[in-house]
Each structure stands twice: as C-alpha cells, then as structure tokens.
C-alpha positions in Angstrom: 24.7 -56.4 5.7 24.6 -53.7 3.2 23.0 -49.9 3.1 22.7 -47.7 0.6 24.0 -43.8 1.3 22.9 -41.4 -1.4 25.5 -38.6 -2.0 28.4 -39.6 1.0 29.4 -35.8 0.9 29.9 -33.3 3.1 29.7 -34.7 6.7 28.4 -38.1 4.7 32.4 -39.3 4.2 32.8 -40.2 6.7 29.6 -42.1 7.4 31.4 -45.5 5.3 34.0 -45.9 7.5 31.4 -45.5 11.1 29.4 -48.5 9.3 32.5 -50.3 8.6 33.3 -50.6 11.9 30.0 -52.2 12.5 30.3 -54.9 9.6 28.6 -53.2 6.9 29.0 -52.8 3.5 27.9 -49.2 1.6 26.7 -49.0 -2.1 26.7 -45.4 -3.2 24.1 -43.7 -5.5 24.5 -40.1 -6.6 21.4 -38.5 -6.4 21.9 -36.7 -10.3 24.2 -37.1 -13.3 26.1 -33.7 -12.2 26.1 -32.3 -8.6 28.4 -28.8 -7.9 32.1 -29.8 -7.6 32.5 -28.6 -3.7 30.2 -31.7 -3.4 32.3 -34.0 -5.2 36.2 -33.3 -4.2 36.3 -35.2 -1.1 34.2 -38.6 -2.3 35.7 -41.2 -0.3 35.0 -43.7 -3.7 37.3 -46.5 -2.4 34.7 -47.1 0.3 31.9 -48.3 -1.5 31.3 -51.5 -3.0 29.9 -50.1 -5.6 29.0 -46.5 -7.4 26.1 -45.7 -9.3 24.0 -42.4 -10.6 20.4 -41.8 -11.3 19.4 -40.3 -14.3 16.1 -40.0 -13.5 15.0 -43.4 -14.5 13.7 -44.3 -11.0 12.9 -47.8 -12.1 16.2 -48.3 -13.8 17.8 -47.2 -10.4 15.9 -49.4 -8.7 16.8 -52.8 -10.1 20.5 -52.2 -10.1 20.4 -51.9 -5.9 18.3 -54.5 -5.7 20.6 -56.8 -6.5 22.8 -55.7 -3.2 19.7 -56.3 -0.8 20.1 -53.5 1.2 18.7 -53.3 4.9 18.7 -49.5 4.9 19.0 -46.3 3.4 20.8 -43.1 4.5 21.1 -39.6 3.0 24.8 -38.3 3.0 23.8 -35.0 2.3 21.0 -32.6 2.0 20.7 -33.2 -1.8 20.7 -36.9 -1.5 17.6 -36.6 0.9 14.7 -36.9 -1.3 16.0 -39.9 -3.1 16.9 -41.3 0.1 13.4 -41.1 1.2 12.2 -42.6 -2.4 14.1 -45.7 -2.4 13.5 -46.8 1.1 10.0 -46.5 0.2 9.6 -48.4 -3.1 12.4 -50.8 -1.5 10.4 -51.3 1.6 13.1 -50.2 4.2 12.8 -48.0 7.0 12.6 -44.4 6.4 11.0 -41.0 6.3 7.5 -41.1 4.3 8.3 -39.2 1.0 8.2 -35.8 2.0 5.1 -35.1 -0.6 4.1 -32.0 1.1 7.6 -30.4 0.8 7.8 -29.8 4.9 11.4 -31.0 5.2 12.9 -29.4 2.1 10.4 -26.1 1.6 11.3 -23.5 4.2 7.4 -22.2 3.8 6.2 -25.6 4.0 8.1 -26.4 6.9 7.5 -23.2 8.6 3.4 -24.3 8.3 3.8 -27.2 9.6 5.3 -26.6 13.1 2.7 -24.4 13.5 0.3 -26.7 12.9 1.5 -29.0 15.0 0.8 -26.2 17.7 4.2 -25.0 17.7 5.9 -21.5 17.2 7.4 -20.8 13.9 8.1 -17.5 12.1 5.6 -15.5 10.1 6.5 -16.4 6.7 5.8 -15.6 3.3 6.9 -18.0 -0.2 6.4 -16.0 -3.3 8.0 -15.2 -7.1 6.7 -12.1 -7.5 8.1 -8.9 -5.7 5.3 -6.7 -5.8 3.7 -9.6 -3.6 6.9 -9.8 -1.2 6.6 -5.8 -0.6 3.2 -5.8 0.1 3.8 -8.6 3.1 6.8 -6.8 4.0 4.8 -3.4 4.7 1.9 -5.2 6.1 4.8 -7.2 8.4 5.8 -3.8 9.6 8.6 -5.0 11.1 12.1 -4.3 9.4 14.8 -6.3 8.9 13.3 -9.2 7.4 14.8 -12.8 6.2 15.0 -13.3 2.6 16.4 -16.5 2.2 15.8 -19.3 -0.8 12.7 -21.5 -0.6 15.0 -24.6 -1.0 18.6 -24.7 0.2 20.6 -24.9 3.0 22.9 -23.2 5.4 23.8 -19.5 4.4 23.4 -19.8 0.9 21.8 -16.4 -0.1 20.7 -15.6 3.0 19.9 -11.9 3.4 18.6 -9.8 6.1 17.2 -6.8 4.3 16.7 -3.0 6.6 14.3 -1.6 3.8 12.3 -2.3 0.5 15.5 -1.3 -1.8 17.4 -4.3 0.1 14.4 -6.4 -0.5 14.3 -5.5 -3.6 17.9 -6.1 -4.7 17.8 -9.8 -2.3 14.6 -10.5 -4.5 16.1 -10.5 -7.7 19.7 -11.5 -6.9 17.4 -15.1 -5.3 15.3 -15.8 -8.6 18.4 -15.0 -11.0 20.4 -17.9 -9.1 20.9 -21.1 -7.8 21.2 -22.8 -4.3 23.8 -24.4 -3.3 22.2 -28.4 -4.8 22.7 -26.0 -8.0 19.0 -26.0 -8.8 17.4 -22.9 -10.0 15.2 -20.6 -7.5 11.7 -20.6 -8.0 10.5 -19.0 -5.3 11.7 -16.6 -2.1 10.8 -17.2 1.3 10.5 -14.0 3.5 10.7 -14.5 7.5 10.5 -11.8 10.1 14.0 -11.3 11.8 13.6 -13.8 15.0 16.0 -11.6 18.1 17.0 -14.0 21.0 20.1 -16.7 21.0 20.6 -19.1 18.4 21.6 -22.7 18.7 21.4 -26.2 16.9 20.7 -29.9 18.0 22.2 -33.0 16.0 19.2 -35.5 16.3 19.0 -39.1 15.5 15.5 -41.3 15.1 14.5 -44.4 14.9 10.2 -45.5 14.4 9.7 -41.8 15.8 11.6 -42.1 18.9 14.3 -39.3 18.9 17.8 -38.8 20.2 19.1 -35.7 21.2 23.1 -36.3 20.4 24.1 -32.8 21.1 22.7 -29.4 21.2 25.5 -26.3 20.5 25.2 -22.4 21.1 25.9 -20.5 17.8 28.0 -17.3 18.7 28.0 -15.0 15.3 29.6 -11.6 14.6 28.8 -8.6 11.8 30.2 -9.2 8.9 31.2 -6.0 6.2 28.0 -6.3 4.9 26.0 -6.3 8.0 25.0 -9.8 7.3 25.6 -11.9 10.6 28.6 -14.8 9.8 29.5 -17.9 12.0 32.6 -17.0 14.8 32.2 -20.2 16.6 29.9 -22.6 18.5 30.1 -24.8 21.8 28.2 -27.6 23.1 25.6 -27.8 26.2 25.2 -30.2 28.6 22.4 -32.1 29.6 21.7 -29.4 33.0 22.4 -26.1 30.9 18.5 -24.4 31.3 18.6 -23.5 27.2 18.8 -27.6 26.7 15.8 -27.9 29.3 13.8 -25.3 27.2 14.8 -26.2 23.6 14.7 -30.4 23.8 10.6 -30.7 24.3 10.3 -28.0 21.3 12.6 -30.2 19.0 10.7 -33.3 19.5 7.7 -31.9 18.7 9.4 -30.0 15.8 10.9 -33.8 14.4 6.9 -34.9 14.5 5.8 -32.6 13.0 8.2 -32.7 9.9 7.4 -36.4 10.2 11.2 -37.1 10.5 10.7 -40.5 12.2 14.2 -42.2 11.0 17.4 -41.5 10.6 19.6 -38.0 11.4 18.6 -34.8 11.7 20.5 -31.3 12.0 17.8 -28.5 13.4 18.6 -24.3 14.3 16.6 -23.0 16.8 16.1 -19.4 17.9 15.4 -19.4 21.7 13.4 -15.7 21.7 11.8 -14.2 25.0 9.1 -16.4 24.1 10.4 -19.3 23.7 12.2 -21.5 20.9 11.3 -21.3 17.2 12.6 -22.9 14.7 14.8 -21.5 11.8 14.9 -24.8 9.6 15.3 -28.5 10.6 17.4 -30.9 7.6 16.3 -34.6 7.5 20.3 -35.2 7.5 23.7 -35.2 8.7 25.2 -31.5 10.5 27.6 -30.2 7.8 31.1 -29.6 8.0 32.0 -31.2 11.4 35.4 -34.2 12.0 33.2 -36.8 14.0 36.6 -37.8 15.3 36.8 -34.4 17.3 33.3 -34.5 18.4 33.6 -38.0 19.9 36.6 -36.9 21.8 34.4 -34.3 23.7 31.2 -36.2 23.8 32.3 -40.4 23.5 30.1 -40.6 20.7 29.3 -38.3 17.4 26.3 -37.9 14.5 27.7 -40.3 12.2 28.4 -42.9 14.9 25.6 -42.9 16.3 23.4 -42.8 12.4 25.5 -45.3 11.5 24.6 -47.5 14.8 20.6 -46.7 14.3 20.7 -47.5 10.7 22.7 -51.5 11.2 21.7 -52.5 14.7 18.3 -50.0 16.6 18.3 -52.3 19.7 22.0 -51.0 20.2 21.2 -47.9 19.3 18.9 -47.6 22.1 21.0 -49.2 24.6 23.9 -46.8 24.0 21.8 -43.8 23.5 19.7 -44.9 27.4 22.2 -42.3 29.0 22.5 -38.9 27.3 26.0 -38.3 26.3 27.5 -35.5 28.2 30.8 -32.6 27.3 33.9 -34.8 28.9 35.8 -31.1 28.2 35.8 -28.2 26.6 35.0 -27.6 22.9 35.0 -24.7 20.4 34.3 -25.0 16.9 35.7 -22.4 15.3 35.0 -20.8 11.6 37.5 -19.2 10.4 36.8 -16.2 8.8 39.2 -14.1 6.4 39.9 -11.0 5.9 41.4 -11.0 2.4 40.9 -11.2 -0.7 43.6 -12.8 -2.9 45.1 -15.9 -4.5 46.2 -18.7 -2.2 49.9 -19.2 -2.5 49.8 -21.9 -0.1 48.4 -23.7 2.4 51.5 -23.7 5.2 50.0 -20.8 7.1 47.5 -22.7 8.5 49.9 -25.1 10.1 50.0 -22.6 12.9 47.1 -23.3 14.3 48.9 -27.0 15.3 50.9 -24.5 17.9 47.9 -23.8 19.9 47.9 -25.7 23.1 44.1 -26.8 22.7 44.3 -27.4 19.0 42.6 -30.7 18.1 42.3 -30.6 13.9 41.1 -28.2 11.2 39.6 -28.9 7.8 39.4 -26.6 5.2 37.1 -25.5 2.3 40.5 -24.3 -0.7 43.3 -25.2 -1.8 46.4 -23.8 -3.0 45.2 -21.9 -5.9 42.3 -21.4 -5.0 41.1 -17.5 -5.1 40.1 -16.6 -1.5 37.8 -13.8 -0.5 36.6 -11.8 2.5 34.5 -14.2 4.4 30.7 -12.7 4.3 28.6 -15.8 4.8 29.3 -19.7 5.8 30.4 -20.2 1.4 33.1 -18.0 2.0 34.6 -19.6 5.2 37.9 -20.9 4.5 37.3 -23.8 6.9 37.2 -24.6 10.6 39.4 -25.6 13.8 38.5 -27.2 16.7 39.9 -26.1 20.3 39.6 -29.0 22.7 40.8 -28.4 26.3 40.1 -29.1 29.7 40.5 -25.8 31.2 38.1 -23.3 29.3 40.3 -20.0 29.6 42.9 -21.9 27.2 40.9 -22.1 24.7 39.6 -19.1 24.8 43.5 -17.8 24.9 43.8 -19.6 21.9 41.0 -18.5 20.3 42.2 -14.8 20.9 45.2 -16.0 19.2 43.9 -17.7 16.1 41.9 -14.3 15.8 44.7 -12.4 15.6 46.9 -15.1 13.1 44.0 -14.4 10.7 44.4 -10.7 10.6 48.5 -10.4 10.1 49.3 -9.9 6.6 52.8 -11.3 6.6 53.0 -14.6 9.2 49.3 -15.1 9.7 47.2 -17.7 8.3 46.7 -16.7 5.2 49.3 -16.5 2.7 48.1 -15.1 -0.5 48.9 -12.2 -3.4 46.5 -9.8 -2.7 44.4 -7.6 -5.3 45.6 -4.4 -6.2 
C-alpha cells in the first residue's frame, strides 16, 4: 500500500515512520516550489519512496502519483492541506471535500460557519481596509479585540489590541506581511477578546465519524508586550467536567467545517457560556514528540492518523475505548528571556537532570540569534515532564523556570546584546 503525505513537516515527520510500522509506503509532494526554511530543516527525505513538487501544474502533478496508486492522502502540515484535499478528490480517495468556501483555512469563514451550524463562535469581522476595521471595533464596543491574519496558523501575528492606536498599528503591521505558509496578507480578521479557559483537542475522522484522541488545558502567562504566550499544557481525562462540556461542541464544530477524514487540531475557549471555538486546522497538532504522548496516553495523533488512513476497521476497533492519561504530563514551552547569539546548545542538556524529564525538541541551533520569547515563533522549543506523582513535576517545572532565567549556568548560553 502506498499514501501520499503532502508537506511531512512539522508534526508530519514523523507521520512516515507510524505508516511504516503498518506496511506502508509514503510518496511525498511539496505543496509549492519554495516553502519558509523552518518548514524544510527537519524533512525526513530518506523516508519516502519518492519526492516531488508542484508547480502549479495540477494535471502535471497528477499523472506523476498516479503511477504509485495511492490508497490515500494525508496533509503533513497546514500548508500541505489544500492540496491534500485536491488530489484525493481528482484521485478519487477519501478525503475532505475541497474546502471551496474557505471554512477550514479562512478564520472569517470558519467563524460563519459554526454559527451556522447553530453553534457559538466569536463576533468576527474580515476586512483590508482600516477605516472599516475601526468602525466595527467602536460599534463592538468592547476593548481588547483579536487582530489576527485571515489565513495562518498558531500565533503568527496575533495581536490583542486595548485601543484604536493598537488596532491601528496591528492593521498595518498584518497587510505589510506574511503568514507563516509565507503568503502575503490580504485581509485581517478582527474577533472580540473571548475570557474563560482555553484548551485544544487532537481529533481524528474517518466518513464523518470522529475521534476525540486527547483534549489538553492551555495554561498561558503575560508576556513583555502584554500579549498572552504558551507556559505549558496538560491533558484531561475522559471524567474531567471541561471534556464532558467541550466533546459535543467539537463534534459539531468538525461537521460543520465538513472535516469528515483525517486529523484535526481544534482551540476551544470554554466561556461562562459555554465553548467557542478559536480555530479548528484540518491537520496534524504542531510541534508535539508522538513518542512522549504515547507514553502517557498508549496511543498519539500520528499513530492513530496513520492507523485511519491504511486500515479504518482497526481504527475503529482501537479507538472503541477512549484512551485515558496512564500518568502525569506537562508540555512545557520554553520561553526565554534573552536576547543574544546562541553559543551553544549544551545548556539545555540540563533539563535531562530533572527527575520527570522525558525529551525536548527545539526550534535553533547553535548560531542561531535568539530573542525574548513574545509569541509561540519565538519559543526556543519545548520539554515534556512525564511522572507519576504530579508534585514532581511540578518541582521540576519550578526548576526548569528558574534554569531559564540564570544568566551564567541556565539554559541558555549565549553573548548577549549590548
């Protein structure tokens, strides 16, 4: 059996070696002729049979995978969705219908649909022209708002803006840039500011029947520009009463973004009111080790994708049960404090000395200029605790905290600006 995985970056590197295990062969097609090098720096090219790029010639693209006779088609990343979607299509494989309309991609678009599915979603707003933004923004009435990229992903220019001089300056920094797939910003997407507790669910479908594989609790802190930035995140179980309130909401929410195969990473506010979504991606969660998460869990996102994709019947068979925390977990972002040139990467072999440590993967290299970590782009990476008993990991949380902040000795080693 072969499958096709467009762009195998990010979290989709790993997805290879999961189908390997199973028996099945990977073809890999890059989504465009040049994608941003972050992308691109851990390929795992060895693990395909075979590489190719579109250029845009659809058709061209077309007959060089037919050739391979695939039996599905995965997205390894959230710029390898569309295409994903495409060639499942014209190939006649399983997959999402080609999202047309823009609701799995378009944060305005998505935002409309959930809510016309009968669902809660933020008051939004999707335009180019500022005048237009602070006009909704007054009428809103309701400072701070979300200014945030019609099209991207994670924290990439996310702002929350206290007044029209912060809208104004998030406006214009949006439409003079790109996102993070490095294509250009048309438009901006304004949200109001949702207030509850924040936490996201790793989904996998298969012919509209979903999976919940995990659901985690975001825990965030203030960052020096007020922004909020990632501290770290820990699983539910099954019987926590947030999991109870937030699975119906995500079910409905993968409907209504007609996300019927496949994985799925979604962020859901859970207000006073109830849950409402902040964005849903028709893909893989970023930046996790599956090898960490199955420890915890017995199973992880790319597992399990990788299971629905070559064989659904034991997809559903394994997935009968809910999978359920064996221990504890924390998924920690680490967040510096500095701003320098990396010397070297040794000071993050500390973190091996904490009793819960399980593994860490980082975003630079030796070299690499480092600065003060404002938003998820500027994370140097993240560790996982893993530990039975819950106060050592938060003992060694404390102590990972304070690594980060020593200057001589601590985590990061680097020649600081003058």
């Amino acid at each position: 059996m072969q499958c096709l995985i467009v762009d195998a970056y990010s979290t989709g590197r790993f997805l290879p070696a999961a189908l390997a295990e199973l028996g099945v062969k990977c073809v890999h097609v890059q989504s465009a002729p040049t994608l941003p090098y972050y992308l691109l720096r851990t390929f795992p090219e060895d693990a395909f049979t075979e590489c190719l790029v579109h250029d845009g010639d659809l058709e061209a693209l077309l007959d060089a995978v037919r050739p391979a006779a695939p039996a599905f088609v995965l997205p390894g990343n959230e710029s390898g969705v569309d295409l994903a979607d495409t060639l499942a299509r014209r190939l006649g494989l399983p997959g999402n219908a080609p999202d047309e309309r823009r609701v799995r991609r378009d944060k305005y678009d998505m935002a409309m649909a959930v809510r016309a599915h009968g669902l809660r979603a933020p008051d939004t707003l999707r335009t180019s022209r500022f005048d237009t933004a602070l006009g909704w923004a007054r009428a809103h009435g309701r400072w701070p708002l979300v200014v945030k990229p019609a099209d991207s992903a994670g924290t990439d220019n996310v702002f929350f803006c206290a007044d029209p001089v912060e809208l104004c300056t998030s406006f214009g920094h949006i439409l003079s840039s790109s996102n993070v797939q490095g294509n250009r910003n048309k438009t901006v997407v304004l949200q109001e500011r949702l207030t509850g507790t924040e936490y996201f669910a790793n989904t996998v479908s298969v012919d509209g029947r979903h999976h919940i594989a995990e659901i985690w609790r975001y825990h965030k802190r203030r960052g020096r520009s007020g922004a909020a930035i990632y501290d770290y995140e820990e699983p539910l179980t099954a019987h926590d009463p947030a999991a109870a309130a937030l699975a119906p909401y995500l079910l409905g929410v993968l409907d209504a973004l007609g996300v019927r195969w496949g994985p799925a990473h979604s962020e859901v506010m859970l207000t006073a009111e109830g849950p409402v979504l902040i964005e849903t991606g028709a893909r893989l969660a970023g930046s996790i080790l599956p090898h960490v998460v199955s420890r915890c869990f017995g199973t992880n996102h790319v597992e399990l994708t990788a299971l629905a994709g070559s064989d659904p019947a034991a997809f559903a068979a394994r997935t009968a049960v809910p999978a359920e925390p064996r221990t504890g977990l924390r998924y920690v972002s680490l967040i510096s404090p500095f701003a320098g040139r990396l010397t070297s990467l040794d000071g993050f072999e500390r973190l091996r000395e904490l009793p819960s440590y399980a593994d860490h993967h980082l975003g630079v290299r030796a070299g690499d200029f480092l600065s003060p970590t404002v938003d998820s782009a500027t994370s140097p990476g993240v560790c996982y605790l893993l530990h039975e008993d819950e106060r050592q990991i938060e003992t060694d949380y404390r102590r990972l905290r304070a690594l980060e902040l020593q200057e001589t000795g601590g985590l990061y080693e680097v020649v600081r600006e003058r």
